[in-house]
TORKOL-4160 file (C-alpha; in steps of 0.2 Angstrom, whole numbers, padded with zeros to 4 digits, m for minus):
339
<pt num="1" X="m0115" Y="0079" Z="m0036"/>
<pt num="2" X="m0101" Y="0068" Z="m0047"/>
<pt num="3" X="m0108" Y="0056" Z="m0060"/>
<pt num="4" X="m0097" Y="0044" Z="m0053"/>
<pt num="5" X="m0093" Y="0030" Z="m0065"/>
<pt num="6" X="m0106" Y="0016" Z="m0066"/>
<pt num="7" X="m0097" Y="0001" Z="m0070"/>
<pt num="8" X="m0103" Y="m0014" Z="m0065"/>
<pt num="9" X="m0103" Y="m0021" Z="m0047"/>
<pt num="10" X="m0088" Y="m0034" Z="m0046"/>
<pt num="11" X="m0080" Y="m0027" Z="m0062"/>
<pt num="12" X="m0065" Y="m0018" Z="m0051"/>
<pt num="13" X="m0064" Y="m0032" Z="m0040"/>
<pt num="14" X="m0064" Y="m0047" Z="m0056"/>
<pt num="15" X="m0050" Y="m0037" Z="m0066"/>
<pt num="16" X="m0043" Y="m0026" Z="m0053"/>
<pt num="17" X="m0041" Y="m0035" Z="m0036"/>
<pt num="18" X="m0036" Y="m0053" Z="m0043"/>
<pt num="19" X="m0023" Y="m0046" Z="m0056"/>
<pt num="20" X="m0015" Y="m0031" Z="m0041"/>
<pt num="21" X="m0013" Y="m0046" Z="m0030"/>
<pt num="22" X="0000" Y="m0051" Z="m0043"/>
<pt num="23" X="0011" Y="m0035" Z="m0037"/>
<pt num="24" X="0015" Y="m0038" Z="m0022"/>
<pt num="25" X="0030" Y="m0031" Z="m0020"/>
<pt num="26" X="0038" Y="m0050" Z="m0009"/>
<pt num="27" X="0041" Y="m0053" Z="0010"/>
<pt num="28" X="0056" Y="m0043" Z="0013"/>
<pt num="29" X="0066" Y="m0057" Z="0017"/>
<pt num="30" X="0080" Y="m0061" Z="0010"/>
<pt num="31" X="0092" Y="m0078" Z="0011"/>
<pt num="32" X="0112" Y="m0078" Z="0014"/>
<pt num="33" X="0127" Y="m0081" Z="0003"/>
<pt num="34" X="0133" Y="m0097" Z="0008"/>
<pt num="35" X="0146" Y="m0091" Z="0017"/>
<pt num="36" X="0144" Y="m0072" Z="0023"/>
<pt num="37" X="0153" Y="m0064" Z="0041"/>
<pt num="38" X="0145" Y="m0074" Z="0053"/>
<pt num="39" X="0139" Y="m0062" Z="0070"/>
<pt num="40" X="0148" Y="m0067" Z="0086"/>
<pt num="41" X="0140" Y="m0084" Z="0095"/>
<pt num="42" X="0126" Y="m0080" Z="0104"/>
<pt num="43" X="0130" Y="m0081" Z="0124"/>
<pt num="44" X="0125" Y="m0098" Z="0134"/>
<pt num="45" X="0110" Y="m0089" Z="0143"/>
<pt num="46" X="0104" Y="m0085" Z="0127"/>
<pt num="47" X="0104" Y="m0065" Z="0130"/>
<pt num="48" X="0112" Y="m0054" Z="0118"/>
<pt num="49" X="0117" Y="m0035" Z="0125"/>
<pt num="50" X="0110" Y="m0019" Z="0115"/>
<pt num="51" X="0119" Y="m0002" Z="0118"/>
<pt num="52" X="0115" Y="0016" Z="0107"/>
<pt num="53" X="0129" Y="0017" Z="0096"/>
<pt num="54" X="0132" Y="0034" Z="0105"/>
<pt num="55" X="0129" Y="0028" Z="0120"/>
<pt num="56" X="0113" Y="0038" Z="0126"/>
<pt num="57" X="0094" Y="0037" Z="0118"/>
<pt num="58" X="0093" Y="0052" Z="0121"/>
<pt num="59" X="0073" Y="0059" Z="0119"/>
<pt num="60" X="0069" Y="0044" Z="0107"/>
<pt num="61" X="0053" Y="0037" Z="0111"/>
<pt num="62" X="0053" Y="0022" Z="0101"/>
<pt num="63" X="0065" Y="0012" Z="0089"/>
<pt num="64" X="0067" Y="0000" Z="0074"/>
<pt num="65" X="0086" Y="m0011" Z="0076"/>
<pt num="66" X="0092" Y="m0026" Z="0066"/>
<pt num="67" X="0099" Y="m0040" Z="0078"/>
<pt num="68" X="0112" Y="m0052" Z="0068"/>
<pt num="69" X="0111" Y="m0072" Z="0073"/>
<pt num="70" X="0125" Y="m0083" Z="0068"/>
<pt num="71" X="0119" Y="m0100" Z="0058"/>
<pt num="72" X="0108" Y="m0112" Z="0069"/>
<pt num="73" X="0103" Y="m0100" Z="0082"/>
<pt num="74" X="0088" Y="m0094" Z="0079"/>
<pt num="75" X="0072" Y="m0102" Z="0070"/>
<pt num="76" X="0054" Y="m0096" Z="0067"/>
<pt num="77" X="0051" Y="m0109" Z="0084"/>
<pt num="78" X="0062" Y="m0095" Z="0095"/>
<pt num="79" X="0055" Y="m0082" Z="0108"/>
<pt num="80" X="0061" Y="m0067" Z="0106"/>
<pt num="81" X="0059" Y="m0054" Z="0120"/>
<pt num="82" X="0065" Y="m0038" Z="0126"/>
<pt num="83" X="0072" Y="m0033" Z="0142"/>
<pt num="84" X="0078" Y="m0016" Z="0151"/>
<pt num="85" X="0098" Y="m0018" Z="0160"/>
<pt num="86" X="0085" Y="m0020" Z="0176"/>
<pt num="87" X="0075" Y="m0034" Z="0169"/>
<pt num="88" X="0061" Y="m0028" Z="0167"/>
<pt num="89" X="0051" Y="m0032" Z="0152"/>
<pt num="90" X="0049" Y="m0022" Z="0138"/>
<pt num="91" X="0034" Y="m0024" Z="0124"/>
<pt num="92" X="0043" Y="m0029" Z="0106"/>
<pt num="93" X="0038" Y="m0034" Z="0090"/>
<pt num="94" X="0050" Y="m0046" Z="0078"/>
<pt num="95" X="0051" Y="m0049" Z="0062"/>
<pt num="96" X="0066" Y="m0060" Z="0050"/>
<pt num="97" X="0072" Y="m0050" Z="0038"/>
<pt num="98" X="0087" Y="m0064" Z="0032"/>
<pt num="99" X="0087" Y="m0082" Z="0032"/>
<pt num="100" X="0103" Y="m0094" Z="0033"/>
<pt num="101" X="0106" Y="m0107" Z="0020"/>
<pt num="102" X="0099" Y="m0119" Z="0033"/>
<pt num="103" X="0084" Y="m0112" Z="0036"/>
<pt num="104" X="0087" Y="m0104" Z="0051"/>
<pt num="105" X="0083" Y="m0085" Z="0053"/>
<pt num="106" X="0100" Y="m0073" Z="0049"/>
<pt num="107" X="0095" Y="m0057" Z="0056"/>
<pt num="108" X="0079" Y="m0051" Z="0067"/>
<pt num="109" X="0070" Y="m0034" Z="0065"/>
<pt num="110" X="0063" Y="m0026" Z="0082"/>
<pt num="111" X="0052" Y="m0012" Z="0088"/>
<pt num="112" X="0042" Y="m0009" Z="0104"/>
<pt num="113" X="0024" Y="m0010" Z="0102"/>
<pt num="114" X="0011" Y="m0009" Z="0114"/>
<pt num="115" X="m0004" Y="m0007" Z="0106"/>
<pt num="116" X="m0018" Y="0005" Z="0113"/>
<pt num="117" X="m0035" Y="m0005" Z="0109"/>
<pt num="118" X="m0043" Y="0011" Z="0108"/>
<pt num="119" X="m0029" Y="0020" Z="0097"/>
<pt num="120" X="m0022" Y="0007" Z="0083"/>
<pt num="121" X="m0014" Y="0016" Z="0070"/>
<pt num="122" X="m0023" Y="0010" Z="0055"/>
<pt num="123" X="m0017" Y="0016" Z="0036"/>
<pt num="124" X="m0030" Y="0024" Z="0026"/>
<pt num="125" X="m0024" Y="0013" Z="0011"/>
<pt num="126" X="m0022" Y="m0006" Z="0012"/>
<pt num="127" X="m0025" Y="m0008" Z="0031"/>
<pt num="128" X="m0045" Y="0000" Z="0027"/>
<pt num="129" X="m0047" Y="m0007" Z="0013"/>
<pt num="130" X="m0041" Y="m0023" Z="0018"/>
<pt num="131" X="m0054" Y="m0021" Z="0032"/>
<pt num="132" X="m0066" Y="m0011" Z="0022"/>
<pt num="133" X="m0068" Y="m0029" Z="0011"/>
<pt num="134" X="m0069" Y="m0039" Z="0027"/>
<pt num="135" X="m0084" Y="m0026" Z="0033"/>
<pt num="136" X="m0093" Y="m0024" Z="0016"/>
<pt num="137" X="m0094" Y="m0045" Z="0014"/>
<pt num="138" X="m0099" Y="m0048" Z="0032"/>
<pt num="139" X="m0114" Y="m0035" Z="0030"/>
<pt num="140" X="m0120" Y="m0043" Z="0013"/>
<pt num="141" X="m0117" Y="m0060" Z="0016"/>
<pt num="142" X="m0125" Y="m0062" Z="0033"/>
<pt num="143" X="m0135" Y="m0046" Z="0036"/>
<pt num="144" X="m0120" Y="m0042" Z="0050"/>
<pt num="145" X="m0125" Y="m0024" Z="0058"/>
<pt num="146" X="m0110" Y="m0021" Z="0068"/>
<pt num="147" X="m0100" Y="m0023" Z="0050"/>
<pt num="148" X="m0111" Y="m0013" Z="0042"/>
<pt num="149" X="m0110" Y="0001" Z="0057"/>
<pt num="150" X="m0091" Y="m0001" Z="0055"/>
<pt num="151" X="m0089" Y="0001" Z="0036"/>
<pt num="152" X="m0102" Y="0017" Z="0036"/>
<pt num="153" X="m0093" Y="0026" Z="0051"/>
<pt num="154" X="m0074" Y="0025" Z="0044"/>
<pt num="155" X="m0082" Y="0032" Z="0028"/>
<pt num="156" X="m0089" Y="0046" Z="0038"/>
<pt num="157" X="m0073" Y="0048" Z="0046"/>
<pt num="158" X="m0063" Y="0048" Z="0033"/>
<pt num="159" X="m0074" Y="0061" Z="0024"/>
<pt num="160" X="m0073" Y="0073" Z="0042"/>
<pt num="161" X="m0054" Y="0075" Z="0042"/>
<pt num="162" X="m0048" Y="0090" Z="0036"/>
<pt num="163" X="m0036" Y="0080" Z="0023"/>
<pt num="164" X="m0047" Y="0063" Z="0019"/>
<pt num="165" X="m0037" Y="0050" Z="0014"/>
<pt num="166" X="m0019" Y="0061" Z="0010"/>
<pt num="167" X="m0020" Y="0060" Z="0030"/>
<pt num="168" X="m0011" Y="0045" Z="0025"/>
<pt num="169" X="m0017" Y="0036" Z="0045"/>
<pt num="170" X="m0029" Y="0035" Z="0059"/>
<pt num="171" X="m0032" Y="0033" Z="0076"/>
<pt num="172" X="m0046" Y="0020" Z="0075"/>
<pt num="173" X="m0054" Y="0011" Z="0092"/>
<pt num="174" X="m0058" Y="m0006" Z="0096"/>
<pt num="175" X="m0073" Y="m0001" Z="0107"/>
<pt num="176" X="m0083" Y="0012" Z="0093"/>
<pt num="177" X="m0077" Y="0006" Z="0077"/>
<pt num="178" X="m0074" Y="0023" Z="0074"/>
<pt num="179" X="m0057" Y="0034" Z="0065"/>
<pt num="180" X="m0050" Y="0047" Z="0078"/>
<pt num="181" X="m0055" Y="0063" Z="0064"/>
<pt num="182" X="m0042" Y="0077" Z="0071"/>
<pt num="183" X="m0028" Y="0073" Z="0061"/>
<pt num="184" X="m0021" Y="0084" Z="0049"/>
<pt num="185" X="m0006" Y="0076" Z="0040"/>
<pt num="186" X="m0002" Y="0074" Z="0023"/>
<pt num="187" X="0007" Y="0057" Z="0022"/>
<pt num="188" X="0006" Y="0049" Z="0004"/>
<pt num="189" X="0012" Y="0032" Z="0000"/>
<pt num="190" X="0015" Y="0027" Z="m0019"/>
<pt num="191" X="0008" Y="0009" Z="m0014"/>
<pt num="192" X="m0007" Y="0014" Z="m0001"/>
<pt num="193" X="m0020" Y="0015" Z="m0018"/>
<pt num="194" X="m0014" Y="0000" Z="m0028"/>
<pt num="195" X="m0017" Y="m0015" Z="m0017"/>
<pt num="196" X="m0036" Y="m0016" Z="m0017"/>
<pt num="197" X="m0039" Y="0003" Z="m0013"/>
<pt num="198" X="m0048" Y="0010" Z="m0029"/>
<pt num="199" X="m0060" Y="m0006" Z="m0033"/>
<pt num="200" X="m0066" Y="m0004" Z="m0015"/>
<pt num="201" X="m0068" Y="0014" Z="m0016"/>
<pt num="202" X="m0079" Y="0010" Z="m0032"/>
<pt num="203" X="m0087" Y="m0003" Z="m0025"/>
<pt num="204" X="m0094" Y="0007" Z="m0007"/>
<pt num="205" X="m0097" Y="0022" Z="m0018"/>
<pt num="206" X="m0108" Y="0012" Z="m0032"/>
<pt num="207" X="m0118" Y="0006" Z="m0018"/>
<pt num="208" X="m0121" Y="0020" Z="m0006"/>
<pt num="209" X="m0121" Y="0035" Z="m0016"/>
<pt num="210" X="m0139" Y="0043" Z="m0020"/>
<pt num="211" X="m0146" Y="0034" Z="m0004"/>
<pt num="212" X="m0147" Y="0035" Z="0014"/>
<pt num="213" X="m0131" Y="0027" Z="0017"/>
<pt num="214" X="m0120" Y="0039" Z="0010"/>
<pt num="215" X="m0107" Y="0044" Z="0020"/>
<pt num="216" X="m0102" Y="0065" Z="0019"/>
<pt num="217" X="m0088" Y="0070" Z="0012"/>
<pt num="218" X="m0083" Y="0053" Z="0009"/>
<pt num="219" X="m0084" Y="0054" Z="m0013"/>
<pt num="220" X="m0074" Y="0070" Z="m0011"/>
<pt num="221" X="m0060" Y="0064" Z="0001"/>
<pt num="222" X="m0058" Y="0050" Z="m0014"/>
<pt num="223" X="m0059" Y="0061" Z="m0027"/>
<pt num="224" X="m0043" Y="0073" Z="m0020"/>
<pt num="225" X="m0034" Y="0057" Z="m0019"/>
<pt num="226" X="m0036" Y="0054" Z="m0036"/>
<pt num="227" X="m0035" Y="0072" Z="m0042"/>
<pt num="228" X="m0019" Y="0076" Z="m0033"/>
<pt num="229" X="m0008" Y="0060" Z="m0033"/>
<pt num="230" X="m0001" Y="0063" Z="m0051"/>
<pt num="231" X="m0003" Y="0083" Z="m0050"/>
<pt num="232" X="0008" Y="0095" Z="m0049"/>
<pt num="233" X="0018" Y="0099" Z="m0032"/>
<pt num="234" X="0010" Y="0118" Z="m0035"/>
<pt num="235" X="m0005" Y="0110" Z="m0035"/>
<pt num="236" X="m0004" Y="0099" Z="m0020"/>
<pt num="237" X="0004" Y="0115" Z="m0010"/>
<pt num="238" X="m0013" Y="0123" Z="m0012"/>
<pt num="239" X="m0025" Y="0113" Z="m0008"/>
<pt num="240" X="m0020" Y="0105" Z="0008"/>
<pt num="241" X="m0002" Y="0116" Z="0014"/>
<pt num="242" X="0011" Y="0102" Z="0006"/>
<pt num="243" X="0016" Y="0093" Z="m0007"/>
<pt num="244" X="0017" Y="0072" Z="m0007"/>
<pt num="245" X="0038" Y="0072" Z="m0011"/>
<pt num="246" X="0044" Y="0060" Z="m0023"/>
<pt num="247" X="0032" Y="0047" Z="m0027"/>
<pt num="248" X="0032" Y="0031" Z="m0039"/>
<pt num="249" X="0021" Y="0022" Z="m0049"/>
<pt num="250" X="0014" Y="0037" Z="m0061"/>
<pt num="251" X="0007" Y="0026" Z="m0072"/>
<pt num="252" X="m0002" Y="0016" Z="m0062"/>
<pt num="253" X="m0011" Y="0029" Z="m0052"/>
<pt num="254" X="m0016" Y="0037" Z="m0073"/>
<pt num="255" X="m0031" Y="0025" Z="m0066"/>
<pt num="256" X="m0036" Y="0035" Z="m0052"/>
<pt num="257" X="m0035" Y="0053" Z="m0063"/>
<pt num="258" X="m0045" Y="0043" Z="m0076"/>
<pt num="259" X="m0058" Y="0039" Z="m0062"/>
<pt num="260" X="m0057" Y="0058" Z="m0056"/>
<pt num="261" X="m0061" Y="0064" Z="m0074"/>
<pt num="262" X="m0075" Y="0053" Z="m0077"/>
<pt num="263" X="m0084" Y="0057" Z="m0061"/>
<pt num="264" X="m0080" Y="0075" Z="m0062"/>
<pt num="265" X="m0085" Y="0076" Z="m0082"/>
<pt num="266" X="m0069" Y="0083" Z="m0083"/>
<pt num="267" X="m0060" Y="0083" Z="m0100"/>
<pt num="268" X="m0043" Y="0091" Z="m0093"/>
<pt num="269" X="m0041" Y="0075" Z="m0080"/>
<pt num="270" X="m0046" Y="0062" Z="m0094"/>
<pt num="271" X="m0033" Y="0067" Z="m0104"/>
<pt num="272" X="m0021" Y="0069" Z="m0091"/>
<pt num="273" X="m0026" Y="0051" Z="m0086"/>
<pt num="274" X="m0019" Y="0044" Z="m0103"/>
<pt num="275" X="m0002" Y="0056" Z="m0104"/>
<pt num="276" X="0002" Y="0048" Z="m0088"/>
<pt num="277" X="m0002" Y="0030" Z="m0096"/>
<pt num="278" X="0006" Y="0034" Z="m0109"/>
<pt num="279" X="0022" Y="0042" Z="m0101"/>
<pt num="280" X="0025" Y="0025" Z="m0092"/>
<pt num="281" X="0031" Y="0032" Z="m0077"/>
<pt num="282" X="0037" Y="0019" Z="m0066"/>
<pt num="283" X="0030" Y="0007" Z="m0076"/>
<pt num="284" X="0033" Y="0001" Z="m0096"/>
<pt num="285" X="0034" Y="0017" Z="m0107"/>
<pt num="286" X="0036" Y="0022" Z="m0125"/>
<pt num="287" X="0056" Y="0021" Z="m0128"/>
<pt num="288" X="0056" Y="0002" Z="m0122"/>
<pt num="289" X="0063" Y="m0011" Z="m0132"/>
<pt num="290" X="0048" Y="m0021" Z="m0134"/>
<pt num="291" X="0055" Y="m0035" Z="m0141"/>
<pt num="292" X="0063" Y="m0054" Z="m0135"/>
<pt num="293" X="0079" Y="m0054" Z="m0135"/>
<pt num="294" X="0089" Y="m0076" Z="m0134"/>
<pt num="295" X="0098" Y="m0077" Z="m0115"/>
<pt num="296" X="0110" Y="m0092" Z="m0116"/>
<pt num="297" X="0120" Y="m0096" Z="m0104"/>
<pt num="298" X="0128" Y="m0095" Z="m0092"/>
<pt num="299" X="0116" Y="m0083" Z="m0087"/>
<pt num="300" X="0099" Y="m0096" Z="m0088"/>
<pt num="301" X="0103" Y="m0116" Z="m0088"/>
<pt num="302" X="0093" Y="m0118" Z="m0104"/>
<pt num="303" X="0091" Y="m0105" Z="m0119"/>
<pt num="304" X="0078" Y="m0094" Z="m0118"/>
<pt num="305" X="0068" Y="m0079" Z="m0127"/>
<pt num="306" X="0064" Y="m0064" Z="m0117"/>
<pt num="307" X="0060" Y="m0048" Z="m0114"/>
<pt num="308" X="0072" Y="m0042" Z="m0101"/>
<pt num="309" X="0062" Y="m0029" Z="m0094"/>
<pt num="310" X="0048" Y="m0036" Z="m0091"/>
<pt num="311" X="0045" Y="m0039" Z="m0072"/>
<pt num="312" X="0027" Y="m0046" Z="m0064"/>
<pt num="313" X="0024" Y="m0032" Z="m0053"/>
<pt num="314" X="0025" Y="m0019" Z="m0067"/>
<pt num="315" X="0016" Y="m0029" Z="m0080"/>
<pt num="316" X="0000" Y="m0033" Z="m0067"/>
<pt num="317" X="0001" Y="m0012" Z="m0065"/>
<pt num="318" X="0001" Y="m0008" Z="m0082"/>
<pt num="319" X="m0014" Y="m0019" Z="m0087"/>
<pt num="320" X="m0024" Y="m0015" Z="m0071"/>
<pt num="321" X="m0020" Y="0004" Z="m0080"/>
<pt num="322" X="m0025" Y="0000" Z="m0096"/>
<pt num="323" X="m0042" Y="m0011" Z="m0091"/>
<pt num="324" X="m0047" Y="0002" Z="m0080"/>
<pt num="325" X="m0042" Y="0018" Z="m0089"/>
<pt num="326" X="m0050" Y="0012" Z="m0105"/>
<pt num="327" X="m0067" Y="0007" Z="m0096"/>
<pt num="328" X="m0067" Y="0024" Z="m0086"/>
<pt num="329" X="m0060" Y="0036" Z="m0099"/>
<pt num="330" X="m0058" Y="0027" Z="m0115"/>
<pt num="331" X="m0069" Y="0039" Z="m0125"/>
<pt num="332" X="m0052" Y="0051" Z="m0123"/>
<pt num="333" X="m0041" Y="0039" Z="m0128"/>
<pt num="334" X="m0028" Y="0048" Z="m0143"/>
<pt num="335" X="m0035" Y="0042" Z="m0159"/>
<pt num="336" X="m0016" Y="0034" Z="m0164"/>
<pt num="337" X="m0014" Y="0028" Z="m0147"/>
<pt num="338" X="m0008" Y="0010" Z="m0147"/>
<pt num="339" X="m0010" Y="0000" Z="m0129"/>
């Protein structure tokens, strides 16, 4: 069985979590120039035709559109719903994705959506880890058995499908608490492990490994992730049929090949681990110019000493790599190496 790295309960969470909550990558929404194209005035009854641009949906199933609104329309107090040239009504989700100067939303996102309660598509990543934390604190602050029952089975689940967590989704039900396991995809996301995903997957592992409550196959569905997210596309081919494309954040995920290596006792992935940190893919690497540099105007309204390259979401990435890479695999670290 892996050793799997013993650091201390709560050390991922206190320097992982907090500081990956810094990355977030922002809302999506944007706000207008002052004065862009405005879309044509919405019609008195307040219903605005949609039409396939060429003219037939041909077998499409389901579908994602943008819907413009001139300034004043629309706001977040608006009712947006959907309806066939019939009038029937059709289940639709919306979203703003550009606001007016006013305040007043710009342009609206839609999809159908009719949820299946026992078949919500549910992402391996931040949507069960997200929910893998909710579980987890229920069941050790109160003792809450149906949280406990729901945090072991998606473990097992997750350890019975034939891909683990590259499966990249799920089919989980309402009524069981329980992942669909027939799935054979390979759908990696460069953000589905960097939001909360590794410190829960060292937290649950730390408490249930060795014991009763160990879920099968779990430890090794985690393990692949972290072996094969910065491996090569040869490698990915062979062990489950595809490779991921073209991912990002390289040197973030060093992190998860460093936990790989110290679980494994495998000297081949700890120093993998630190060329990847080291490369700075996607993140601050060696040929930087790691110095302030004086921005006067008119590009700041007072002077100012900076590092141009800098940006929140990188920096929270690079020191979540470091902290975590140096407490997992710092033993490998090259003897001139400087953090």
């Amino acid at each position: 069985m892996p050793a799997f790295p013993d650091l201390s309960r709560r050390t991922f969470l206190s320097t992982g979590a907090a500081l990956g909550a810094l990355a977030a990558t922002g809302s999506g929404v944007t706000r207008a120039a002052a004065s862009p194209r405005e879309p044509a005035p919405v019609p008195s009854d307040g219903t605005v035709p949609l039409r396939w641009l060429d003219g037939s949906a041909g077998g499409v199933v389901g579908a994602t559109w943008g819907v413009p609104w001139p300034a004043g329309a629309v706001t977040d107090a608006t009712t947006i719903g959907l309806r066939t040239a019939s009038g029937d009504g059709v289940p639709v989700q919306s979203w703003p994705t550009a606001i007016w100067p006013d305040g007043t939303i710009r342009k609206i996102r839609d999809e159908p959506y009719e949820p299946d309660p026992n078949a919500l598509s549910i992402g391996l990543g931040t949507d069960w880890s997200g929910l893998a934390a909710a579980w987890l604190t229920a069941w050790e602050r109160t003792g809450d058995e149906a949280a406990r029952a729901k945090l072991l089975g998606t473990m097992a689940d997750i350890g019975a499908m034939q891909n683990g967590f590259i499966t990249g989704s799920a089919l989980y039900d309402l009524d069981t608490g329980r992942f669909a396991t027939d799935a054979v995809d390979v759908s990696v996301s460069h953000l589905s492990a960097m939001f909360g995903l590794v410190e829960m997957c060292s937290e649950v592992l730390t408490l249930t490994r060795g014991t009763d409550l160990e879920a099968p196959g779990f430890a090794d569905a985690w393990l692949q992730y972290c072996r094969l997210y910065n491996a090569t596309r040869e490698e990915q081919t062979a062990e489950v049929g595809a490779h991921f494309g073209n991912l990002n954040l390289r040197q973030p995920h060093c992190r998860l090949t460093a936990y790989a290596g110290a679980a494994l006792d495998d000297d081949a992935l700890r120093g993998r681990a630190w060329d990847e940190f080291f490369a700075g893919g996607n993140g601050y690497g060696p040929d930087l110019d790691w110095v302030t540099h004086r921005i006067e105007g008119p590009a700041v309204l007072a002077p100012v000493d900076e590092a141009a390259f800098v940006s929140t979401n990188a920096s929270s990435q690079y020191a979540l790599a470091a902290i975590q890479t140096l407490a997992l695999v710092g033993d490998a670290l090259p003897p001139d190496a400087v953090l």
